[in-house]
N, C-alpha and C positions, 0 to 999 in steps of 0.2 A: 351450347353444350359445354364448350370448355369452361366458359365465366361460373357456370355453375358447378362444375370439377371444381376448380379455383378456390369456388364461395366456400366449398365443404374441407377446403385443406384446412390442418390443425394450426393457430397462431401461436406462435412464441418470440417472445419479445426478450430481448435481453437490455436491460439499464446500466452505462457505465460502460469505458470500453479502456479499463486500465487491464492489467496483469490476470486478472479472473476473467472480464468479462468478453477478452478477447481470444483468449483460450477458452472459453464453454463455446462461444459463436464457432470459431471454426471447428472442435470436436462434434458438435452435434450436428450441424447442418448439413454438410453430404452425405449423414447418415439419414438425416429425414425427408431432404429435399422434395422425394416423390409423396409426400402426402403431409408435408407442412411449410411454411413461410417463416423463416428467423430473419427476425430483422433485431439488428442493435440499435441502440439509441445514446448518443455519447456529443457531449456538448462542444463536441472540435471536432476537425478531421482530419486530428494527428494522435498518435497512438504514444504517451507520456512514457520515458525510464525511468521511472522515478527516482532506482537506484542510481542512477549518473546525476542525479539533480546537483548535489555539490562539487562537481566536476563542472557544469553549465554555470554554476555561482561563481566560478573563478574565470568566465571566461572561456574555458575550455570548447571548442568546437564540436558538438553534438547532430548526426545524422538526423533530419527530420524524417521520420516513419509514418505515410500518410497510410489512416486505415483498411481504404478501400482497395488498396491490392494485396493485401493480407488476408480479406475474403474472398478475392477473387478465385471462381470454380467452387464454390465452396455451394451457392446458390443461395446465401444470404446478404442480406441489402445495409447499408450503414445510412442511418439517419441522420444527420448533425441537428443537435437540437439541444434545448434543457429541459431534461425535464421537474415541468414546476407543480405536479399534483399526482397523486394516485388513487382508485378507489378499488379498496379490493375488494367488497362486494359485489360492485356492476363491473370488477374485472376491468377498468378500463385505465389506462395513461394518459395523462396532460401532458404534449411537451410543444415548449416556442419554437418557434423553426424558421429558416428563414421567410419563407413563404406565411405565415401566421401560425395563429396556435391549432396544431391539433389533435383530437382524439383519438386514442390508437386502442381497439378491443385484443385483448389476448384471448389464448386457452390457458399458459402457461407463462410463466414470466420467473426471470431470473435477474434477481436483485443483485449489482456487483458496485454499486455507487459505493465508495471506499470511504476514506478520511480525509481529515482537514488539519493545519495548524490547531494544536489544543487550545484551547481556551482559558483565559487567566483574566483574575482580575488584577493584575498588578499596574500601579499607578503609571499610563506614559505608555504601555506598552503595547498599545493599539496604533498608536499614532507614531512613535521612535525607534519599532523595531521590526528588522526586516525577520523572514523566515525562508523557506527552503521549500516549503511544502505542495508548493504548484509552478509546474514551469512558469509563468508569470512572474511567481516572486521571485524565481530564482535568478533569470534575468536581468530582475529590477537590483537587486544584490550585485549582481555581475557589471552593471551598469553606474552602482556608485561606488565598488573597487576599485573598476576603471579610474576612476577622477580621485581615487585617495593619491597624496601624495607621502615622498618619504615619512616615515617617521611616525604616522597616523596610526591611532589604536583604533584596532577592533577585535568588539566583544563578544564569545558565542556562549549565549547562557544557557547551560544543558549538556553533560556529558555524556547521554548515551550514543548510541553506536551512530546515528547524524551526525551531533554535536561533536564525536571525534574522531570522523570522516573528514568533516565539513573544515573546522579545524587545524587540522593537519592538511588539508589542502592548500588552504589561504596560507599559512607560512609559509609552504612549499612552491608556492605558484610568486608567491609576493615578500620574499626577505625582508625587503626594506621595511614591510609595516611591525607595528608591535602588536602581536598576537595575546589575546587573554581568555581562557576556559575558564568559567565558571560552572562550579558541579554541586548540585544540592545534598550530596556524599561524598563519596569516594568517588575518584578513579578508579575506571576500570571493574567496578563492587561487582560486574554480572559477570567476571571473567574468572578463571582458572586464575592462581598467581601466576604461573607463567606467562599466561595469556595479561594481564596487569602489566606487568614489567616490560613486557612491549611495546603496549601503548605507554608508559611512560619516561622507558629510550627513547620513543620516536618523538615525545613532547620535547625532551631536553633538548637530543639534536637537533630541532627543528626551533628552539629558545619558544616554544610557548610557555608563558605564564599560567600555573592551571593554580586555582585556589578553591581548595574543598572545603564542604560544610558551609555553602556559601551561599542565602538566602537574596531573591532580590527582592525590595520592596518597591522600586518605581526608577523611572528611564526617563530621561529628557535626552534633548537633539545632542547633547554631547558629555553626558554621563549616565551611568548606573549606580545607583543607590541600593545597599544594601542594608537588611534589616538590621545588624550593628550597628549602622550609623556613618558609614565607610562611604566617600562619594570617590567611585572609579571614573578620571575620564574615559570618555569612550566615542569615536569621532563617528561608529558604525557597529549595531548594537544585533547582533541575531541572536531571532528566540528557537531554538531546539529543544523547548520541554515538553516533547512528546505531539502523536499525535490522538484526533477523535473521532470519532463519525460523525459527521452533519447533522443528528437528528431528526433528520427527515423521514425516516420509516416510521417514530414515534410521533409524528406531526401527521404521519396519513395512516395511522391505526392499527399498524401492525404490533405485531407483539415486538418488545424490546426485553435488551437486560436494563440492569438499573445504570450502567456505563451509556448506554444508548445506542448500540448495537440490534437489529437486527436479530430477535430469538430463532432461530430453530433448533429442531430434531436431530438426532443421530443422521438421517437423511437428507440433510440442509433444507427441509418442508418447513418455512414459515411458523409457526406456533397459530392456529385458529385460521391460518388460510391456505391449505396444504397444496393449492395448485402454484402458489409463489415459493420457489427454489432462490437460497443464497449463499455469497460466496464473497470471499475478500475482503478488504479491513472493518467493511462496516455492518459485518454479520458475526454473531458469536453461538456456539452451538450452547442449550441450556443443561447443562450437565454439568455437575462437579468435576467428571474427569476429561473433561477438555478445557480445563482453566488454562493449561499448557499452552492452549492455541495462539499465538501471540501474533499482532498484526505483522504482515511484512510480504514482500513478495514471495515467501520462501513457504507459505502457507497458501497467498490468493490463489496461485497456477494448481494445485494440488484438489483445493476447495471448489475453482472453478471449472476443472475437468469432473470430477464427481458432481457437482451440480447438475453439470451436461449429460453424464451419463445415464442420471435419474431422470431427467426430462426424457429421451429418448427412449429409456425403462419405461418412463410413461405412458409415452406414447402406442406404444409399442405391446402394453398390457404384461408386461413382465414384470418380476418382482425388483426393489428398487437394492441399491447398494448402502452400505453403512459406511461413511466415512471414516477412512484411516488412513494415521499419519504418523512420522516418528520420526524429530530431528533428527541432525546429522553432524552440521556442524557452522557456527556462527561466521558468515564470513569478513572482514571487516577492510577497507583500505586506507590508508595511511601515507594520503600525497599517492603519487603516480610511482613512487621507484621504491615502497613498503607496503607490505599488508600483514595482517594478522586472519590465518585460517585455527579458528578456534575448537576442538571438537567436542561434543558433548552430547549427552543420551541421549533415548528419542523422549525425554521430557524437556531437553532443553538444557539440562546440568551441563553447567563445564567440567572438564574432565581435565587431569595433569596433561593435554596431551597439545600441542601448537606448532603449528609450521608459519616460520615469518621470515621477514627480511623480504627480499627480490621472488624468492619462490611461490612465497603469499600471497605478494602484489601478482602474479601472473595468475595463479588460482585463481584469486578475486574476480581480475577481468577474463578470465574464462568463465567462471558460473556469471557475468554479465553478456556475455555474449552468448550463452549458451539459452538461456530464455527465448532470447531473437530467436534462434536457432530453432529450438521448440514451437514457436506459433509457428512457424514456418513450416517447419517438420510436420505437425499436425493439419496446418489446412490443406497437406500434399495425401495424409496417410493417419485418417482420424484414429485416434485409439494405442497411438503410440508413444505418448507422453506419460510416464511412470516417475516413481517416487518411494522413498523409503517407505515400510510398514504400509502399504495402503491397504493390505487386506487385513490388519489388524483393528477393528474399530475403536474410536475414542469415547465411543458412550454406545448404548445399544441402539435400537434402532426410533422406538417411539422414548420419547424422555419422558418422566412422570412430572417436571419441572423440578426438579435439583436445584437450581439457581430461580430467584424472583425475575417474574416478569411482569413487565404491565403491557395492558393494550389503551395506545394512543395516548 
């Protein structure tokens, strides 16, 4: 009698267990417990920061956070696995596991598989350059700073808000080496002036070399070539130009935008397969007026409570919710004893307005510690994790497709 109680409870599956996918699991699952199964599926059994990653690149000593006591009481299960297939007609999951491969049926599934290192074809740059983008590389980076000796350049190509994290760390943690930013603009272009001038005192005092308008056309083991014709040495070469989604949702059928994102609705409903729910970097809703949505943790946690709460609406036969969201403000760190709190609309505009120096740097590592905080908070007391404008929506609720999409 219970196996068949059991058979008849609802499946929801959650994919990915970064910043979205670990906030939709604990917000939904003590809610449905008594008549559903959430199980996550997340390829480690360690739960990533991603925003500390260039902090881990220098070395820096990082808490390991293993996932399964983040659900614990929650009454949902962590899979460690990859997953390598989807079908979202037969509704089912592929994923390796230790024990072999296998197939997992949903009712409900919630796509939080995020991004990757962007992708370039620049000559050298698969093979000569580290990145930041998964604790893996980040280590591996951290591991050949280790063995740089005085005097040794290294190169971070890409100025945005990573690349001048990441940056400003390496000077700060390692004087002795020669620091160099390369930026394919400006300095600082997505900031307020104020907010510019910051990050560009903290490059001086910190003697990085930052050279704008600066194209790279190919990498070898110990330079960078630039499309002028310029060969920079460079004994240790990071790529920080941006990141992508894996295109793995566009490889198992789902509808995408044309970046390769993951389409949905105003309600994070898949485009053509409305029982799959999405959420974090590698989901973008199809509307013109959520262009705004920009990857980042500051958007997954937001994206993947709302995800959870429409599943649970689902379940539940209630009406679902329209996603809403509305910056606040950019936060950025610079080395361990600077930050830059940047503020701006809820479009994302910088605004004349910046707290920095020491007071920023402490800001900064409170909204990092304040996330922990939050999955924490919420697998104790679901429904407690809020956020700017959420009840204002960024598109309506069904999209008419605003933005092109293809399926598969």
């Amino acid at each position: 009698m219970t196996q068949a109680l059991e058979a008849r409870k609802v499946r929801v599956l959650v994919v990915g267990g970064g910043y979205a996918g670990v906030l939709a699991t604990v917000r939904m699952a003590r809610r449905v417990r008594s008549v559903a199964e959430v199980t996550l599926v997340n390829d480690g059994p360690n739960f990533v920061e991603r925003i500390r990653l260039h902090q881990l690149a220098v070395g820096q000593p990082l808490p390991q956070r293993p996932i399964a006591p983040m659900l614990r009481g929650t009454g949902a299960r962590l899979l460690v696995g990859r997953v390598t297939d989807l079908d979202p007609g037969g509704r089912t999951v592929t994923v390796t596991a230790a024990e072999g491969p296998l197939c997992l049926s949903y009712d409900y599934l919630v796509y939080t598989l995020g991004s990757a290192r962007s992708p370039s074809d620049i000559e050298g740059l698969a093979d000569h350059a580290h990145d930041v983008a998964t604790e893996p590389a980040a280590r591996r980076l951290a591991s050949r700073l280790a063995r740089c000796r005085e005097g040794e350049r290294v190169t971070v190509v890409g100025a945005g808000l990573t690349g001048i994290e990441l940056s400003t760390e390496i000077a700060e943690s390692r004087p002795d080496l020669r620091v160099t930013l390369l930026t394919f603009g400006t300095l600082g272009e997505n900031l307020s002036a104020a907010g510019a001038a910051t990050v560009e005192r903290a490059m001086a005092d910190l003697s990085i070399d930052v050279r704008e308008r600066c194209d790279v056309a190919a990498v070898t083991s110990r330079s960078v070539w630039t499309t002028a014709g310029e060969d920079l040495e460079s004994d240790v070469t990071v790529w920080c130009g941006g990141f992508a989604p894996d295109g793995l949702a566009r490889s198992w059928g789902l509808a995408t935008l044309p970046d390769g994102r993951m389409a949905v609705d105003g309600h994070l409903r898949s485009l053509g397969a409305p029982e799959v729910f999405g959420a974090g970097d590698g989901v973008g809703i199809a509307a013109e007026s959520a262009r705004y949505i920009r990857m980042g943790c500051v958007t997954a946690m937001p994206l993947g409570a709302t995800a959870a709460d429409n599943v649970v609406a689902s379940i539940e036969g209630r009406p679902l919710v329209p996603f809403g969201f509305g910056f606040f403000a950019r936060c950025v760190s610079l080395g361990r004893r600077r930050g830059l709190i940047q503020r701006v609309d809820s479009e994302d505009r910088p605004l004349e307005s910046v707290v920095a120096g020491r007071v920023g740097a402490k800001i900064k590592e409170g909204v990092c510690r304040f996330t922990i905080a939050a999955l924490a908070m919420e697998r104790l007391l679901p429904g407690t994790y809020s956020w700017p404008r959420r009840h204002v929506p960024v598109s309506p609720g069904s999209t008419s497709g605003e933005l092109a999409t293809t399926i598969g």
